[in-house]
C-alpha positions as CSV (number, residue, x, y, z in Angstrom):
1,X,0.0,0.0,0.0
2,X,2.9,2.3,0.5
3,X,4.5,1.7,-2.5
4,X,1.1,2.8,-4.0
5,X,0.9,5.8,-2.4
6,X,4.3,6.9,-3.5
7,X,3.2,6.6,-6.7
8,X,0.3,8.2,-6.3
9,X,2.4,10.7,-5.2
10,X,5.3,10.9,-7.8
11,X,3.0,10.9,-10.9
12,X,0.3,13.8,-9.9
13,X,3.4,15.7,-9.1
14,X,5.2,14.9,-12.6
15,X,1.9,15.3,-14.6
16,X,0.9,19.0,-12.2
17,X,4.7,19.5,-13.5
18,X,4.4,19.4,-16.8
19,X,0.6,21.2,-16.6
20,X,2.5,24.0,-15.8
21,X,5.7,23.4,-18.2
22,X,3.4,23.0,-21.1
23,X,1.4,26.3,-20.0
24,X,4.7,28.4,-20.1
25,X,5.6,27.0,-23.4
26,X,2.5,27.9,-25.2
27,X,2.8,31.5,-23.4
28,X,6.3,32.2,-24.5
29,X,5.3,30.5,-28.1
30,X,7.6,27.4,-27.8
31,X,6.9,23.6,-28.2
32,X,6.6,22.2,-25.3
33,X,8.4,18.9,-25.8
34,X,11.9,20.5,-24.9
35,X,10.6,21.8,-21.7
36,X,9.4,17.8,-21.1
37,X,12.7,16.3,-22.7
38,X,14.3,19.1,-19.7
39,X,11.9,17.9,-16.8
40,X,12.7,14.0,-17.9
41,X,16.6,15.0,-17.3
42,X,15.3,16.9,-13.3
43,X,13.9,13.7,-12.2
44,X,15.9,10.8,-13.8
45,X,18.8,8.6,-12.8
46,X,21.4,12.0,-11.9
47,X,18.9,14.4,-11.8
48,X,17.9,16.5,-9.5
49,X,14.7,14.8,-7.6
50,X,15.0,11.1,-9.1
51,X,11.6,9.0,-9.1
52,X,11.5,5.8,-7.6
53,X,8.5,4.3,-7.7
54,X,6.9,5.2,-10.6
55,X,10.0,4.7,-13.3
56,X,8.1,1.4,-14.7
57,X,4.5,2.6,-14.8
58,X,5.9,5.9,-16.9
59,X,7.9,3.1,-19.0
60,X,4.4,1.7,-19.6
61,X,2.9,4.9,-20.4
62,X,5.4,5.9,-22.5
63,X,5.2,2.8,-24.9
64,X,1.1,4.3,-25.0
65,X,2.6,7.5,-26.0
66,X,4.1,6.1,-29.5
67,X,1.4,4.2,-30.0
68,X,-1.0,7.1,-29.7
69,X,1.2,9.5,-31.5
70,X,1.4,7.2,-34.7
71,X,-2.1,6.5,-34.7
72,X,-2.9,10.1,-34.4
73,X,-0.9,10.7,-37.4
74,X,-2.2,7.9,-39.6
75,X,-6.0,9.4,-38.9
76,X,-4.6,12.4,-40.7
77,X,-4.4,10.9,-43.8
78,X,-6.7,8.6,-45.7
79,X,-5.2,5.9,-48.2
80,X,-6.1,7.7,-51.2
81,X,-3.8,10.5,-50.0
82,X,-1.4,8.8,-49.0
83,X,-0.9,7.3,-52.5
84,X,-1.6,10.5,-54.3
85,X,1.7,12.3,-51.9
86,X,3.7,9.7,-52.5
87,X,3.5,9.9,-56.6
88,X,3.7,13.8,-56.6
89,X,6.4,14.0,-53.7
90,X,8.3,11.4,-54.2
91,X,11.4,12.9,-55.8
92,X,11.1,15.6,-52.7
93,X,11.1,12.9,-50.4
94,X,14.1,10.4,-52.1
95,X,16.3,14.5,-51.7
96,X,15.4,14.5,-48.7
97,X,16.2,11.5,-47.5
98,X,19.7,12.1,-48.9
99,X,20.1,15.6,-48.3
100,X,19.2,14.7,-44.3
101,X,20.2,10.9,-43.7
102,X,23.4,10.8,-44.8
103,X,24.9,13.3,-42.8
104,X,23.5,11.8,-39.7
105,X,25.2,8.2,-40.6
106,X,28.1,10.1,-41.7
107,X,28.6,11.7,-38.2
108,X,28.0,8.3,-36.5
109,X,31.2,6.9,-38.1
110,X,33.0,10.0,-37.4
111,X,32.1,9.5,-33.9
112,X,33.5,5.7,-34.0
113,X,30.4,4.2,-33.6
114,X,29.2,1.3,-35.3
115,X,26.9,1.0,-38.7
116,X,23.9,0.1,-36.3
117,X,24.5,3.4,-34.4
118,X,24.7,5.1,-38.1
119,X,21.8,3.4,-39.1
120,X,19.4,4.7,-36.0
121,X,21.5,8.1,-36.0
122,X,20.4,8.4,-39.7
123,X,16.7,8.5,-38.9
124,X,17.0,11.0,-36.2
125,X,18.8,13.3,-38.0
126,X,16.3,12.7,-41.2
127,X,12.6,13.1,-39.6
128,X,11.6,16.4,-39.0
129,X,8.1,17.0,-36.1
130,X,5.5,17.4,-37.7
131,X,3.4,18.3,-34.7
132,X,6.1,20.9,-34.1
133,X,5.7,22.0,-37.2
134,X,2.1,22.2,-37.6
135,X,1.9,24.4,-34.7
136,X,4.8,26.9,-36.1
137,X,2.7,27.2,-39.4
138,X,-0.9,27.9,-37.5
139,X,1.2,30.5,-35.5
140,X,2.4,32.1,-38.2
141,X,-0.7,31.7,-40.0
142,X,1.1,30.3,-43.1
143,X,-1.3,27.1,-43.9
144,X,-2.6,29.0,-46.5
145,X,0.7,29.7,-48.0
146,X,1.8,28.3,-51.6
147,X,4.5,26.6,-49.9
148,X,2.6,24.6,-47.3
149,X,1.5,21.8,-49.7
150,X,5.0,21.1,-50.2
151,X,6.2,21.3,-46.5
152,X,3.3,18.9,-45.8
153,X,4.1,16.4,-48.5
154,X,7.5,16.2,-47.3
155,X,6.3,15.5,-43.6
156,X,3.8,12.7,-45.4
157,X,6.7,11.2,-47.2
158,X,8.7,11.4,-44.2
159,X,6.0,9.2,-41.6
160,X,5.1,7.0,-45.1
161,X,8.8,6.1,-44.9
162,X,8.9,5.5,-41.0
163,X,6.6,2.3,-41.5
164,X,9.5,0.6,-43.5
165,X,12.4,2.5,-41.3
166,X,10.9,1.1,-37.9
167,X,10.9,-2.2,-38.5
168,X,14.3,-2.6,-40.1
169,X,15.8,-0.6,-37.0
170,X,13.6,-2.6,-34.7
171,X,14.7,-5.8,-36.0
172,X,18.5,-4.9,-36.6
173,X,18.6,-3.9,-32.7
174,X,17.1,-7.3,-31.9
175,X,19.9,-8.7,-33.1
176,X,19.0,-10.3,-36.0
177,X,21.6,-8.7,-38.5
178,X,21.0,-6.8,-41.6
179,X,19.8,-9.9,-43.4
180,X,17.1,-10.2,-40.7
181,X,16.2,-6.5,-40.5
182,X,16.1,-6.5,-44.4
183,X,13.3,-9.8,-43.8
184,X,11.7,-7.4,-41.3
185,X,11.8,-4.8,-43.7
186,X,9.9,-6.9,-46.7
187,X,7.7,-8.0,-44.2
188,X,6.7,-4.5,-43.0
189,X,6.4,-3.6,-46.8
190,X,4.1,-6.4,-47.9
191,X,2.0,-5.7,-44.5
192,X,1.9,-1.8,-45.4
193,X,0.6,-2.5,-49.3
194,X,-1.9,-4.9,-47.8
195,X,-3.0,-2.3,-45.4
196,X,-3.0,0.0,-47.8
197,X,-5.0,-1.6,-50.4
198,X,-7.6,-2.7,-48.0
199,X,-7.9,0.6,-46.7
200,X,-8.6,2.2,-50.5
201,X,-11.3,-0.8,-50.8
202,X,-12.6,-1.6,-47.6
203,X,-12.4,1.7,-45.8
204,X,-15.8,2.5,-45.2
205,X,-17.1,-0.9,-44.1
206,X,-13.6,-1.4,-41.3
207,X,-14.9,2.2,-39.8
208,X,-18.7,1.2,-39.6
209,X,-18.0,-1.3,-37.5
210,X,-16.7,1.2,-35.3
211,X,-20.2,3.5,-34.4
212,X,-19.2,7.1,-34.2
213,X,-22.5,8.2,-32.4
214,X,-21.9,6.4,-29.5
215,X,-18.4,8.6,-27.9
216,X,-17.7,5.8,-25.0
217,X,-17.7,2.6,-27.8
218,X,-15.7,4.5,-30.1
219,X,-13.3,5.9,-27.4
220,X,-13.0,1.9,-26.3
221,X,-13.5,0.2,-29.9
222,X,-10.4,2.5,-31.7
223,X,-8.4,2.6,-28.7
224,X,-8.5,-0.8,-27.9
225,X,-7.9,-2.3,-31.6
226,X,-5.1,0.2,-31.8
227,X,-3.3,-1.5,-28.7
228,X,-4.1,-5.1,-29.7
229,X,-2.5,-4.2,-33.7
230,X,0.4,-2.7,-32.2
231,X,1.2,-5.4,-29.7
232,X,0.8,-8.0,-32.8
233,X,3.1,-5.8,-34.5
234,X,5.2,-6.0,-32.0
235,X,5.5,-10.0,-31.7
236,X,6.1,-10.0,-35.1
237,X,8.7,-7.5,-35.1
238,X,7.4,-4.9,-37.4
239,X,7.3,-2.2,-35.0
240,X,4.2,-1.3,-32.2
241,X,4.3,2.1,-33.8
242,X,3.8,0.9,-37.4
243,X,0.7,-1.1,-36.7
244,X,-0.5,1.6,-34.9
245,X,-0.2,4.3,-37.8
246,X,-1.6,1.2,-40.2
247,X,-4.9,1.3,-37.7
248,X,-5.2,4.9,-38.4
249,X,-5.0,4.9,-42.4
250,X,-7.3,1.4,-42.0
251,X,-10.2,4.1,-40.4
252,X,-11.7,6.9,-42.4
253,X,-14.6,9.1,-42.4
254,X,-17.0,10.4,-39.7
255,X,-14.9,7.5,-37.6
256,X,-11.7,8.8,-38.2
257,X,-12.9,12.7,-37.5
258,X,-14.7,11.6,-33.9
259,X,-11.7,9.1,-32.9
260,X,-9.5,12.0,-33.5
261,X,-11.4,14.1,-31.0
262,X,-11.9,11.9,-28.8
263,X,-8.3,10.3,-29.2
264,X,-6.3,13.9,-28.7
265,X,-6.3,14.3,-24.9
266,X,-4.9,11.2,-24.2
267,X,-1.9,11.5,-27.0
268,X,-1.1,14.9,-25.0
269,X,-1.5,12.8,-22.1
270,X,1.0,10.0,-22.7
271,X,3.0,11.8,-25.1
272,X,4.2,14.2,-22.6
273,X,4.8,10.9,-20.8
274,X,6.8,9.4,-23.1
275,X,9.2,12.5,-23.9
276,X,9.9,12.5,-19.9
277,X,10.4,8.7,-19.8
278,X,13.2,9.4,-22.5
279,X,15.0,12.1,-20.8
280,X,14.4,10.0,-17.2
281,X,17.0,7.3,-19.2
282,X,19.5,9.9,-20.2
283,X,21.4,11.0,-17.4
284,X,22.4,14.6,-17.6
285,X,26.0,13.9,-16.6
286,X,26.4,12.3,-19.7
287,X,25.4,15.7,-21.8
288,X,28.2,17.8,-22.0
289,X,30.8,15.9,-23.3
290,X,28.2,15.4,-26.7
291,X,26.6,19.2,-26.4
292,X,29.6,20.4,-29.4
293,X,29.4,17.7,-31.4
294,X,25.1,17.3,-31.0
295,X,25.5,21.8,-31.8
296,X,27.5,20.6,-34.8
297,X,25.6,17.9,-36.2
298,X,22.1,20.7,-35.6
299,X,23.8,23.3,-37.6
300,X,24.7,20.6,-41.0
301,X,21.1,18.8,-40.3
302,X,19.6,21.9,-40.1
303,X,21.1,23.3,-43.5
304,X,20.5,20.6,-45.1
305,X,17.1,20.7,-43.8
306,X,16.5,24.4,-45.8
307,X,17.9,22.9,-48.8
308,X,15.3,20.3,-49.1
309,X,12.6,22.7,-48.7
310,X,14.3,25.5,-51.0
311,X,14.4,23.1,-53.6
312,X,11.4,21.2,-53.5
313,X,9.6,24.4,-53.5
314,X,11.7,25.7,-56.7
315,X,10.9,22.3,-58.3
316,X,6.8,23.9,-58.2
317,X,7.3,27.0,-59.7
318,X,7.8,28.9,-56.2
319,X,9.2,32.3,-55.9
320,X,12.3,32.7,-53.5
321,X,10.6,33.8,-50.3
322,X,8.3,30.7,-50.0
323,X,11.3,28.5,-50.7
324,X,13.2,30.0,-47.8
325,X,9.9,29.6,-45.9
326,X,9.5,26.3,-46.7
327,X,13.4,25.4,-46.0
328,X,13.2,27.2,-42.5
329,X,9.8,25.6,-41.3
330,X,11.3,21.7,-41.9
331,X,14.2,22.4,-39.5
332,X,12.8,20.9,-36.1
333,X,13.1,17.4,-35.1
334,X,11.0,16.2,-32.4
335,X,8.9,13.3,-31.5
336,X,9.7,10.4,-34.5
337,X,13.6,11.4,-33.4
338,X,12.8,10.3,-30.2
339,X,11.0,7.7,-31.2
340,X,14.0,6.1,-32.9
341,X,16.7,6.7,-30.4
342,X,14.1,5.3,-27.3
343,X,14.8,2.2,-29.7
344,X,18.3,2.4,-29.4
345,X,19.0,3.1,-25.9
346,X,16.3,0.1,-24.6
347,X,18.6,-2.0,-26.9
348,X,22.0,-0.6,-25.4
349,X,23.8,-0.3,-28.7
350,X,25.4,3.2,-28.2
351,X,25.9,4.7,-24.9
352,X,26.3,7.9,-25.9
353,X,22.9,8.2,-28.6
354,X,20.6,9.0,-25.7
355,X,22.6,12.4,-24.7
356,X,22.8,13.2,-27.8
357,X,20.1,12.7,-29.5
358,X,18.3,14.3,-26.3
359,X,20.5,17.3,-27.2
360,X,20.2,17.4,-30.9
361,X,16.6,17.4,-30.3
362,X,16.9,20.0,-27.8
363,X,18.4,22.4,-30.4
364,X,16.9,21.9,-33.2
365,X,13.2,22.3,-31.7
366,X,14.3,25.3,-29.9
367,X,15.9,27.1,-32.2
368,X,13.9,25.9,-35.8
369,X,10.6,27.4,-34.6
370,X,12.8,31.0,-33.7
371,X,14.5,30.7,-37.0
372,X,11.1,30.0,-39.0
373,X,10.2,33.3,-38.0
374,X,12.8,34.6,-40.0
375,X,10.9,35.8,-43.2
376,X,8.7,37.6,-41.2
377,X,11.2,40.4,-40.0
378,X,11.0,43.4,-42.7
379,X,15.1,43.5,-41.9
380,X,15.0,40.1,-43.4
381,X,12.7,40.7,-46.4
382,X,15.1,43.9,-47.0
383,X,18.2,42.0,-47.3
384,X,16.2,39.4,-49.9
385,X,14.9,42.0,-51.9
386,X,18.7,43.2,-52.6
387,X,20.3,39.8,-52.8
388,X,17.9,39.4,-55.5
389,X,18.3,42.9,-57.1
390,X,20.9,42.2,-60.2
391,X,24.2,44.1,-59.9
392,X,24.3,47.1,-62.4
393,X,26.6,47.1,-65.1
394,X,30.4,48.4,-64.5
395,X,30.9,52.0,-65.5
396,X,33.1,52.2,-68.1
397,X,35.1,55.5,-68.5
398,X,34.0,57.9,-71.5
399,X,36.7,57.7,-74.6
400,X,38.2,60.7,-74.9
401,X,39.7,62.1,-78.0
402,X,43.2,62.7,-77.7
């Protein structure tokens, strides 16, 4: 009974916690999941007021979190879409794979790690947040913007892609090699058609079996078939986070728009869970010694980052400020980055991935949302408007007769 109590104890104070972190986020206009990566670090193992009690049951809400998060994200998007992003982006999305992924497995090696650590170090440094930068857009009131198609096709590509990422990382950390991981991978890629296809056929009969006017059955029906898929997903090692974001795309229509509703408080919920639970396994001891190199990976990620968005927007017919717009805006990283390196530390393949990628994060979805704001400033707009100007013409000196 005492151990209950503490635990009582320790989560109301952690969730009141980040009640109030989240709060002061939204009021100085930053994303709240640095301020939860930061209050993760406070109470974990070398932090300031470690927990005790309640380490596994956050462990087990955090697993909820990713769940909840993918699922969230595949109710975005119908099948149809899917498909249709995937045709017009794709080109976008193979740059940016390049432009973002190869620097981050590049750095690995530079580092001395091995090519499993360059493998999950690749997808952190390649995913940018889409709820991170969601929010930046409303705030700036761009989603109406020519160039917001393009940054939202590159997101879609980008969480298409995860569902064939996650399971090869999954099954490479297992321990099963790259010949397994690449089983894995077809595995997850055949599974992810099917789903697909189903979806674009079946759609509407899967979501009527789900009633959308009864809130308690729906709340229970989607949330419940989204924890059994993921936990087959799991056994089968394609990733609890895939099957979750195949549940999503599975459900469309009236279904999709209620789960969503209904479905949103608790992703806040555990989500804020989970990006605690991954600073609580970082120990903030272990931070300096990677802050430089973490600083130096942000600024090449980040560059590379405006690249893909500059160009993708060119390849549309956009004029110069939208591309910049659209390169600044796909600069944070956030929660499928700490999605993938939570994979690699509960596997124990690189000591030093958690304080880094935990810093990495920390910079890039502090500072991306700042520097976003960029085209905004008339200062900024000013120094465009010249770079753009031609250069007149040399004056050449009148002949003179002699």
């Amino acid at each position: 009974m005492h151990g209950t109590t503490i635990l009582l104890i320790e989560v109301g104070a952690l969730l009141f916690a980040l009640g109030m972190l989240g709060r002061l986020g939204r009021r100085i206009g930053l994303s709240p999941i640095p301020l939860y990566l930061l209050a993760g670090l406070a109470f974990g193992h070398g932090g300031f007021v470690p927990l005790s009690a309640s380490e596994e049951f956050i462990e087990i809400g955090a697993s909820i979190g990713v769940i909840l998060l993918l699922v969230m994200l595949g109710l975005e998007y119908s099948a149809s879409e899917l498909v249709g992003n995937l045709r017009a982006a794709a080109p976008a999305g193979v740059m940016d794979a390049l432009f973002n992924a190869l620097p981050g497995a590049g750095f690995a090696f530079l580092m001395g790690w091995d090519w499993r650590a360059a493998l999950v170090l690749a997808g952190i440094t390649w995913v940018s947040s889409s709820g991170v930068i969601a929010k930046v857009l409303g705030d700036l009131g761009r989603l109406g913007n020519r160039e917001t198609p393009v940054i939202l096709s590159v997101l879609v590509i980008e969480d298409l892609a995860m569902a064939f990422y996650l399971p090869l990382v999954t099954a490479v950390l297992a321990g099963v090699g790259l010949i397994g991981g690449l089983k894995a991978l077809g595995v997850a890629v055949v599974t992810v058609l099917a789903v697909l296809v189903v979806a674009i056929r079946y759609g509407r009969q899967i979501s009527a079996l789900i009633s959308a006017r009864d809130a308690e059955a729906l709340l229970l029906g989607v949330f419940g078939l989204t924890l059994f898929v993921a936990g087959v997903a799991e056994e089968l090692n394609v990733s609890a986070a895939v099957g979750a974001f195949l549940v999503g795309i599975a459900i469309s229509g009236p279904v999709a728009h209620h789960a969503t509703e209904m479905l949103s408080p608790l992703r806040d919920l555990f989500a804020a869970v989970f990006f605690v639970f991954f600073g609580l396994s970082t120990n903030p001891a272990d931070m300096p010694p990677v802050l430089l190199p973490a600083l130096g990976l942000a600024v090449i990620t980040m560059l590379a980052k405006v690249l893909t968005g500059y160009l993708a927007a060119k390849r549309v017919g956009i004029a110069l400020p939208g591309r910049l717009r659209a390169g600044l805006a796909l600069m944070p990283r956030g929660e499928f980055s700490i999605v993938i390196a939570g994979l690699a530390v509960s596997s124990g393949v690189e000591p030093r991935l958690a304080p880094l990628a935990t810093a990495y994060v920390l910079i890039t979805v502090v500072s991306g949302p700042m520097l976003a704001r960029l085209p905004d400033y008339e200062w900024f707009k000013t120094f465009i408007r010249r770079w753009r100007q031609p250069s007149p013409p040399p004056v050449r000196p009148l002949a003179t007769e002699d």
